[in-house]
C-alpha positions as CSV (number, residue, x, y, z in Angstrom):
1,X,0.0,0.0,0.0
2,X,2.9,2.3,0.9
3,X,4.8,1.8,-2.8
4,X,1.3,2.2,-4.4
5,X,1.3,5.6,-2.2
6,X,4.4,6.5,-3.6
7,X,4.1,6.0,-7.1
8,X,0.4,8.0,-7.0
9,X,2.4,10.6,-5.1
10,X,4.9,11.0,-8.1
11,X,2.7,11.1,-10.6
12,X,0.2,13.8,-9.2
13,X,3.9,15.4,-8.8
14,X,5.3,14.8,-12.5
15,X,1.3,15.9,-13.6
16,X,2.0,19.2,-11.5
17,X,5.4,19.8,-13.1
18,X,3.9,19.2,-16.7
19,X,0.7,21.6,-16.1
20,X,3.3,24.3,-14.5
21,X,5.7,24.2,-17.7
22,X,2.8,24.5,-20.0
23,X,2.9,27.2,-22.3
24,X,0.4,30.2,-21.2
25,X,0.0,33.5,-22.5
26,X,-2.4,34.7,-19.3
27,X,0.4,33.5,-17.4
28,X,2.9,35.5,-18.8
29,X,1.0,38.6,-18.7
30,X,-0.5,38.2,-15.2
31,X,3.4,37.5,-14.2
32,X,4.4,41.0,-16.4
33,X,1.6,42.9,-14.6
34,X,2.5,42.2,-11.6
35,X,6.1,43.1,-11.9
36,X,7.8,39.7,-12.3
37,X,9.5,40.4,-14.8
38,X,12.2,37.2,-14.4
39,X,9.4,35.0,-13.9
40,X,7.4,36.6,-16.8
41,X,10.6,36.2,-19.1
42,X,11.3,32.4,-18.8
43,X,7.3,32.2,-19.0
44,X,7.2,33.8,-22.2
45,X,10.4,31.6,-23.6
46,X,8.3,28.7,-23.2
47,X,5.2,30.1,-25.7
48,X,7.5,31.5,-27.8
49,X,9.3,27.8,-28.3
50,X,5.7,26.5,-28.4
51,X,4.7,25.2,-32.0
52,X,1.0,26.4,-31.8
53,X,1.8,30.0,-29.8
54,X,4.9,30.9,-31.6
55,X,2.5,31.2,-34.9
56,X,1.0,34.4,-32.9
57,X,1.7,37.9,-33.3
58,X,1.0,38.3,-29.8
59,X,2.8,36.0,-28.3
60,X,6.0,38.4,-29.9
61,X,4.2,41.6,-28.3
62,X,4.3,40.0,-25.4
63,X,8.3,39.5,-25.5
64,X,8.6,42.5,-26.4
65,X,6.6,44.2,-23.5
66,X,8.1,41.9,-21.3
67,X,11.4,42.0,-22.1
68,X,11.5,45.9,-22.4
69,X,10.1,46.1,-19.0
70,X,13.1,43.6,-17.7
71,X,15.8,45.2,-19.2
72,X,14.7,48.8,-17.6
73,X,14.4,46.5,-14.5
74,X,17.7,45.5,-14.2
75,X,19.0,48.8,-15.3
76,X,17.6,50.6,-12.5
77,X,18.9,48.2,-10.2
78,X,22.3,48.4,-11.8
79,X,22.1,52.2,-11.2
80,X,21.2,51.8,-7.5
81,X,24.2,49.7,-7.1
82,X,27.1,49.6,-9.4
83,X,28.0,46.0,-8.1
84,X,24.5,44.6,-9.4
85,X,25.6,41.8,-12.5
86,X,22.7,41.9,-14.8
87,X,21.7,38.8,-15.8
88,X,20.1,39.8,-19.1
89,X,22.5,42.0,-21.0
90,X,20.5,41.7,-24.7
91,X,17.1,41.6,-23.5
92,X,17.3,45.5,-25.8
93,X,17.8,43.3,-28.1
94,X,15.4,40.1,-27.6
95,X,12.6,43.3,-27.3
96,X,13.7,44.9,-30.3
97,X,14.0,41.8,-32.3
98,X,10.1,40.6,-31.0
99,X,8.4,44.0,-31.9
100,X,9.9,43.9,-35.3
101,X,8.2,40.5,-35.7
102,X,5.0,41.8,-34.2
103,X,5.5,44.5,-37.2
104,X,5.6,41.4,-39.9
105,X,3.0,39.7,-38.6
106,X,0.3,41.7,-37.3
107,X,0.6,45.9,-38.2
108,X,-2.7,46.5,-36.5
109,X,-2.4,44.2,-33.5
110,X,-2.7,45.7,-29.7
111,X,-3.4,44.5,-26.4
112,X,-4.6,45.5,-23.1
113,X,-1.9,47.6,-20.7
114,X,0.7,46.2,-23.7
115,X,2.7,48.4,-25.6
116,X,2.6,48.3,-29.1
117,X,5.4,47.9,-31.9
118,X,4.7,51.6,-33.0
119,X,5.0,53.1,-29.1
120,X,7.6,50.5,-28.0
121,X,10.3,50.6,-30.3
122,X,11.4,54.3,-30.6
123,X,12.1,54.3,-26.7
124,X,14.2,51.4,-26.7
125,X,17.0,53.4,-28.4
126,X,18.6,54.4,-24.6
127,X,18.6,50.4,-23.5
128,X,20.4,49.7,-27.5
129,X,22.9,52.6,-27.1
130,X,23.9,51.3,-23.7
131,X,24.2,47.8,-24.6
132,X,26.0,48.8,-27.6
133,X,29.1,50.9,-26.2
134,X,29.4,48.1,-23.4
135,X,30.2,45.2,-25.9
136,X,32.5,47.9,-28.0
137,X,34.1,48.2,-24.6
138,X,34.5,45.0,-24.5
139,X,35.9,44.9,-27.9
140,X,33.0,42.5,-29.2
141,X,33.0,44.9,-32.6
142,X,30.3,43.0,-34.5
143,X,28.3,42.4,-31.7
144,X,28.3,46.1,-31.1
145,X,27.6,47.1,-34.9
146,X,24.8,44.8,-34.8
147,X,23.7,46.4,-31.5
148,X,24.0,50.1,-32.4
149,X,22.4,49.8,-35.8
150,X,18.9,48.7,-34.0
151,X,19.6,51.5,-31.7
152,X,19.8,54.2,-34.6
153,X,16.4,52.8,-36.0
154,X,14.9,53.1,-33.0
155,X,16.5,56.6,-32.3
156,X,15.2,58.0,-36.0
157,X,12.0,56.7,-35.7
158,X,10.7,60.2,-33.4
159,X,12.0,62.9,-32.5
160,X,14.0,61.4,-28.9
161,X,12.4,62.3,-26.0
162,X,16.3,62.5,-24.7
163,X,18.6,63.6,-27.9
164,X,21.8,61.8,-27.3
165,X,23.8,64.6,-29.2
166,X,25.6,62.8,-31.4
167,X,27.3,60.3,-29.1
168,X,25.0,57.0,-30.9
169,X,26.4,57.9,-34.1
170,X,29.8,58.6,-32.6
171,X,30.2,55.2,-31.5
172,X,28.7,53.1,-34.5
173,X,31.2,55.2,-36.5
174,X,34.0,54.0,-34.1
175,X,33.3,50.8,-34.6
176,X,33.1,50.6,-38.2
177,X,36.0,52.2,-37.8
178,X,37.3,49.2,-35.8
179,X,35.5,46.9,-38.2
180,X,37.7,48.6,-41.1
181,X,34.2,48.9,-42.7
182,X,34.8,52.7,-45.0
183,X,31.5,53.4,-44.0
184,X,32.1,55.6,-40.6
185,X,32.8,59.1,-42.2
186,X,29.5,59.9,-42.8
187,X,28.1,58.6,-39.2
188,X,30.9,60.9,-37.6
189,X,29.3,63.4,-39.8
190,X,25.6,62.6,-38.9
191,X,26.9,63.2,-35.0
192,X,28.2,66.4,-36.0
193,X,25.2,67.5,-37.3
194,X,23.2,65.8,-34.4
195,X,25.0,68.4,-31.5
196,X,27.8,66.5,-30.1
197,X,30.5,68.2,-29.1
198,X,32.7,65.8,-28.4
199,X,36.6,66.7,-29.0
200,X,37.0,62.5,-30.4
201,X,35.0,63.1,-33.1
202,X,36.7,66.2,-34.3
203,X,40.2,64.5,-33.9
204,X,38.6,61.7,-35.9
205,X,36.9,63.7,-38.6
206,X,39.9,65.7,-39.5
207,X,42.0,62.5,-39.4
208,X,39.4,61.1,-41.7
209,X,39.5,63.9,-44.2
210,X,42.8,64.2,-44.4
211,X,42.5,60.4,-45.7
212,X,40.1,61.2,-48.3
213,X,42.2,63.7,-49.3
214,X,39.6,66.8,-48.4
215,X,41.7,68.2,-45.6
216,X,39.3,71.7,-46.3
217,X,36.3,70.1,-45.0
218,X,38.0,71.0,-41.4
219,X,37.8,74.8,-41.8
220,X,34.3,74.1,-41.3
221,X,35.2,71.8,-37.9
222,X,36.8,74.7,-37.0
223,X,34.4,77.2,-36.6
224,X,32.5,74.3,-35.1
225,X,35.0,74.0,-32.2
226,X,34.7,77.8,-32.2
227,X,30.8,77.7,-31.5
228,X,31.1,74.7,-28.6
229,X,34.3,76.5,-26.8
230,X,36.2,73.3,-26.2
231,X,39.1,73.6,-24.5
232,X,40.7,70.2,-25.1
233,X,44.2,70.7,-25.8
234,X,44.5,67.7,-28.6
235,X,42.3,69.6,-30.6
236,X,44.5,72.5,-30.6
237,X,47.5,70.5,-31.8
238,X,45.4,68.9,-34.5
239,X,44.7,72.4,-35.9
240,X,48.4,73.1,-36.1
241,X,48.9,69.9,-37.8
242,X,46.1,71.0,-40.6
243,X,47.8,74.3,-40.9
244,X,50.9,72.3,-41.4
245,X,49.2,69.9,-44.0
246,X,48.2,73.2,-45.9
247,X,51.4,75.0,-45.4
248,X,50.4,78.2,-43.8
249,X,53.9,78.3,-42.0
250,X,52.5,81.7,-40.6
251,X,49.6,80.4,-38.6
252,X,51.4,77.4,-37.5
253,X,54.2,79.4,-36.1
254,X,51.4,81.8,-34.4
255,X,49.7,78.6,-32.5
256,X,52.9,77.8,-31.7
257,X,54.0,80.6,-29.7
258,X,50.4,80.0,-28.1
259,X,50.3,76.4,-26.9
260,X,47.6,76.5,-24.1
261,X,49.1,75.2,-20.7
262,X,46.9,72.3,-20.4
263,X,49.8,71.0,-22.8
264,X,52.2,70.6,-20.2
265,X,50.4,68.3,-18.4
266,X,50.1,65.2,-21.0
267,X,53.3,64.1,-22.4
268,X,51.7,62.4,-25.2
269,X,50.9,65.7,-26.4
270,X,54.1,67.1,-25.6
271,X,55.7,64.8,-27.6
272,X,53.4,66.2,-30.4
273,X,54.8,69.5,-30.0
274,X,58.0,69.0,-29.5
275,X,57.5,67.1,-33.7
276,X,56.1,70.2,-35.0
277,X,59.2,72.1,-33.8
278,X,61.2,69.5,-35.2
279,X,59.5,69.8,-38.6
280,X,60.7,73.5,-38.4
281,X,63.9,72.4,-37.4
282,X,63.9,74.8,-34.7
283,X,65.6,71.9,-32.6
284,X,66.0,73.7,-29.6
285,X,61.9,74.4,-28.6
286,X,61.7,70.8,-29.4
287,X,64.5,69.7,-26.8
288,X,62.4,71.9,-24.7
289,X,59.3,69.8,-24.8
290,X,60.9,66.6,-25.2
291,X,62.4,67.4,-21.9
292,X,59.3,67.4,-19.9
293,X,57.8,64.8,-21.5
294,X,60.7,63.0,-20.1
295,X,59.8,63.4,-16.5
296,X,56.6,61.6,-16.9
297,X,58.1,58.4,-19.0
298,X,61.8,58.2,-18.7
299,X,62.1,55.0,-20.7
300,X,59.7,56.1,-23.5
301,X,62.0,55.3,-27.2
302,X,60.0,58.0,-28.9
303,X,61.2,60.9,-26.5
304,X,64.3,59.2,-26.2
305,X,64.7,59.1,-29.9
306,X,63.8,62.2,-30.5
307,X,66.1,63.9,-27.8
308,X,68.9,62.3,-29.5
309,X,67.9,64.2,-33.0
310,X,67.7,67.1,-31.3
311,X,71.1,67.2,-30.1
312,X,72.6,65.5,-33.1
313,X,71.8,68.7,-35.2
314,X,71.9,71.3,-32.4
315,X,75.6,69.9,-32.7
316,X,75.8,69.9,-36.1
317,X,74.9,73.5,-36.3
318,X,77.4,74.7,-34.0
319,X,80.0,72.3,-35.6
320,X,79.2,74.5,-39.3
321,X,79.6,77.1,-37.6
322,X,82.7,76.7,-35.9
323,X,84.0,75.9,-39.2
324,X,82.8,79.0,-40.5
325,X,84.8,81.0,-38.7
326,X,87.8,82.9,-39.9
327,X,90.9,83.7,-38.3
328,X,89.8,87.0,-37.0
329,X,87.5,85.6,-34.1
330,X,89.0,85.0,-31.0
331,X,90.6,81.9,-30.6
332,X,88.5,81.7,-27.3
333,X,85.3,82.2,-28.9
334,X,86.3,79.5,-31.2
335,X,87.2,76.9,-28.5
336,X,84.5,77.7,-26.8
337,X,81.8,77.3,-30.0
338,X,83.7,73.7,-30.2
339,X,83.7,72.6,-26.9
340,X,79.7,73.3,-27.3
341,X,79.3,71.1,-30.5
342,X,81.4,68.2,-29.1
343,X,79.5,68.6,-25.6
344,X,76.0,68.3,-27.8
345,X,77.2,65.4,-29.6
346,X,78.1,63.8,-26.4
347,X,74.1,64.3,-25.4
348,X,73.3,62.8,-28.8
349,X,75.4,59.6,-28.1
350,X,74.0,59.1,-24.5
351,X,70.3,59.3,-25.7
352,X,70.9,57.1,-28.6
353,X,72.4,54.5,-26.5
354,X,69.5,54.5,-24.0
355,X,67.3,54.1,-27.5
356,X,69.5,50.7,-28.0
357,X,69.3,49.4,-24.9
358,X,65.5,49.4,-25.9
359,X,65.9,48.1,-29.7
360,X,69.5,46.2,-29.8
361,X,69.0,46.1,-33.5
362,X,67.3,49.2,-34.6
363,X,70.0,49.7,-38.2
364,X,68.5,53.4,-38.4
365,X,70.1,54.4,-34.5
366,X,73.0,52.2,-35.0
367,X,74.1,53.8,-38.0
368,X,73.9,57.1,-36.4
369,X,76.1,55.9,-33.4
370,X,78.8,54.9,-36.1
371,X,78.6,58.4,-37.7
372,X,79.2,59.6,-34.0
373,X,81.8,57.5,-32.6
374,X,83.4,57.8,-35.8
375,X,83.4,61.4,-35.3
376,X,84.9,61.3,-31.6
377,X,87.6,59.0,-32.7
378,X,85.4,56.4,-29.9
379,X,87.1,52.5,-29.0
380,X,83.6,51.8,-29.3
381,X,83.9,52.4,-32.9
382,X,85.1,48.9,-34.6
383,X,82.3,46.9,-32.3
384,X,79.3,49.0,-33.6
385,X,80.9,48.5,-37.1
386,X,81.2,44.5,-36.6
387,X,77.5,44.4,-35.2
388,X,76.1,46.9,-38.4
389,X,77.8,44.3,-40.5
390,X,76.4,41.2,-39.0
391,X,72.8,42.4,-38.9
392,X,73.2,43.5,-42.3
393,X,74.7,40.2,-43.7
394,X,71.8,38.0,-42.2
C-alpha cells in the first residue's frame, strides 16, 4: 500500500510539473503585470518555443513588452548599485527583435496595458545605445555594430524624447571604424550634425578627411569648435597639424608661440609639439618639450629618440659654424663654440644608447652611433661596425 502511495504521489507530482511548464500566454502577462518580470521572461520563452503559440503575433508583443520592462528593470537596479551583475544584457535586443516580428506579422495588432510595436520601439533606443558601447568596450566589434544599428532605428523613428547629441552615431562610426568597414565618415558626420561636441570626433573627422584627401572640410570643424568653446588641448594640436598639411607656415608658427598650458600636463601631447618644432627644425623648442615629457616616461623610445635628434643637429649647427669662422674671431670664442658642439654630440650619443638598450637592433640608431663615434675617434667604434655588418649580412 505504501509503494502504491508513492508512485500516485509521483505522478500527481510529475502531472504538477507538466501543467506548471505548460505554455500560457495569461500567465505571462499576469506574471508581467504584476512586476515579475524574471518569472514573466522564462514564461514567455516557453510560448515563444511553443509550435501552436509561436505562430502568434501576440505571443511576440508580449516579448517585447516583457522583455523591455526587464531590461529597464535591471538597469535601474544596476544604477542603485554599481555592483548589481545583470543577468540579461541583450534583453534591448530580444525586445527589439520581438516588436519587429509583431511588425511582420500583425501591423494593427494591440493588447490591453501592452505596448505596441509603433510606441515601444522608438524608446528602446537608450537600453540599444547602452548595450552597444558596453560590448564595444569589450571589444565584441560585431556584436556592437549589430547592436548600435537597431539603436539608430529606433533613435530616428521620433524625435528622442532624450537627444543623445551625437554620441550613438559617434560610437557606430567607431566601430566601423574598428571593423575597417569605409563606411564611418559619414556617421561621424551625422553626429556632428546631431550636436555633439565631443573633441574624439573632431580629432577623428579631421584625421578622416585628411584620408580622403579633403583636408578643407575641417575649416568648417573649425568654426565648429569655435561655436562649442572646447578647451581640449588635442584639438589645438590637431589644428596646427592642418595648418601644417596646408602649409600656412605663418599660422602654425602663431599657434605655436600660443600652446595652451593644459599641454604641459600630458606628455603624449608634448611629444606632439615637440615634432612640430622639429618639422621647423627649430631643434631647440623641441628639446624643450621633449624634456618634460621625459619626467613623466623616462624610458619612453620615442622621447628618447627624439632627444637624440635634437642634439645631433643642435651639434651639427654649432659644428658648421665653428668651421665657419675665420681667423679674426678670438681663438677663445672658437674653443668655446667647439667645446659646445662636441659637448652636444656627447648628449646625442647618450640618448641614442638608452634608445638601443630598448631596440639592440634598430639599423637606423645604430648607424647614427657609427657616424658619432666615428666622429669622436670612440674604441667603441670597430664593435658598432662588426654588429652593423652582422645584422646586415643575415
Amino acid at each position: 500500500m505504501r509503494n502504491k502511495l508513492v508512485i500516485l504521489s509521483l505522478l500527481i507530482f510529475s502531472f504538477l510539473s507538466v501543467m506548471a511548464q505548460k505554455p500560457s500566454l495569461n500567465r505571462a502577462y499576469n506574471a508581467f503585470t504584476n512586476g515579475d518580470y524574471f518569472e514573466a521572461k522564462e514564461l514567455i520563452d516557453l510560448c515563444v518555443n511553443d509550435p501552436k503559440l509561436s505562430s502568434k503575433a501576440l505571443t511576440y508583443l508580449y516579448k517585447g513588452n516583457i522583455y523591455l520592462y526587464l531590461a529597464n528593470h535591471e538597469y535601474e537596479k544596476k544604477r542603485e548599485n554599481e555592483s548589481y551583475i545583470i543577468q540579461f544584457p541583450d534583453a534591448p535586443v530580444q525586445a527589439y527583435d520581438a516588436f519587429i516580428k509583431t511588425q511582420t506579422m500583425d501591423k494593427q495588432i494591440d493588447a490591453y496595458n501592452i505596448l505596441t510595436p509603433d510606441v515601444a520601439l522608438p524608446s528602446l533606443y537608450g537600453l540599444l545605445y547602452v548595450y552597444g558601447v558596453d560590448e564595444l568596450i569589450a571589444e565584441r566589434y560585431q556584436s556592437a555594430k549589430n547592436v548600435l544599428e537597431k539603436a539608430i532605428y529606433c533613435y530616428e523613428l521620433k524625435t528622442p524624447d532624450i537627444p543623445l547629441h551625437g554620441e550613438l552615431y559617434f560610437y557606430y562610426a567607431y566601430t566601423l571604424e574598428n571593423l575597417k568597414d569605409p563606411n564611418a565618415l559619414p556617421f561621424y558626420e551625422k553626429a556632428l550634425n546631431d550636436g555633439s561636441e565631443n573633441p574624439n570626433l573632431f580629432l577623428r573627422l579631421m584625421e578622416l578627411y585628411k584620408l580622403a584627401g579633403t583636408p578643407e572640410k575641417s575649416d568648417q570643424l573649425f568654426e565648429k569648435m569655435k561655436q562649442v568653446e572646447t578647451q581640449d588641448p588635442a584639438l589645438y594640436l590637431a589644428e596646427i597639424d592642418y595648418h601644417f598639411y596646408k602649409k600656412d607656415m605663418v599660422r602654425v608658427k602663431k599657434m605655436l608661440d600660443e600652446v595652451p598650458a593644459s599641454v604641459y600636463g600630458n606628455p603624449d601631447l608634448l611629444v606632439n609639439i615637440a615634432n612640430f618644432f622639429i618639422q621647423l627644425e627649430e631643434y631647440d623648442d623641441a628639446k624643450s618639450y621633449l624634456t618634460r615629457a621625459l619626467q613623466y616616461d623616462k624610458e619612453n623610445y620615442i622621447i628618447l629618440y627624439n632627444l637624440g635628434v635634437c642634439y645631433y643637429y643642435l651639434s651639427e649647427k654649432k659644428f658648421k659654424e665653428y668651421n665657419e669662422m675665420d681667423y679674426t674671431v678670438q681663438m677663445e670664442e672658437i674653443t668655446r663654440i667647439k667645446k659646445e658642439s662636441k659637448d652636444l654630440l656627447a648628449e646625442a650619443e647618450f640618448y641614442f644608447e638608452k634608445v638601443i638598450l630598448k631596440e639592440p637592433n634598430d639599423l637606423n640608431v645604430l648607424n647614427i652611433l657609427r657616424s658619432i663615434y666615428g666622429r669622436n675617434d670612440s674604441p667603441k667604434y670597430d664593435d658598432i661596425v662588426k654588429k652593423i655588418e652582422s645584422l646586415e649580412n643575415k
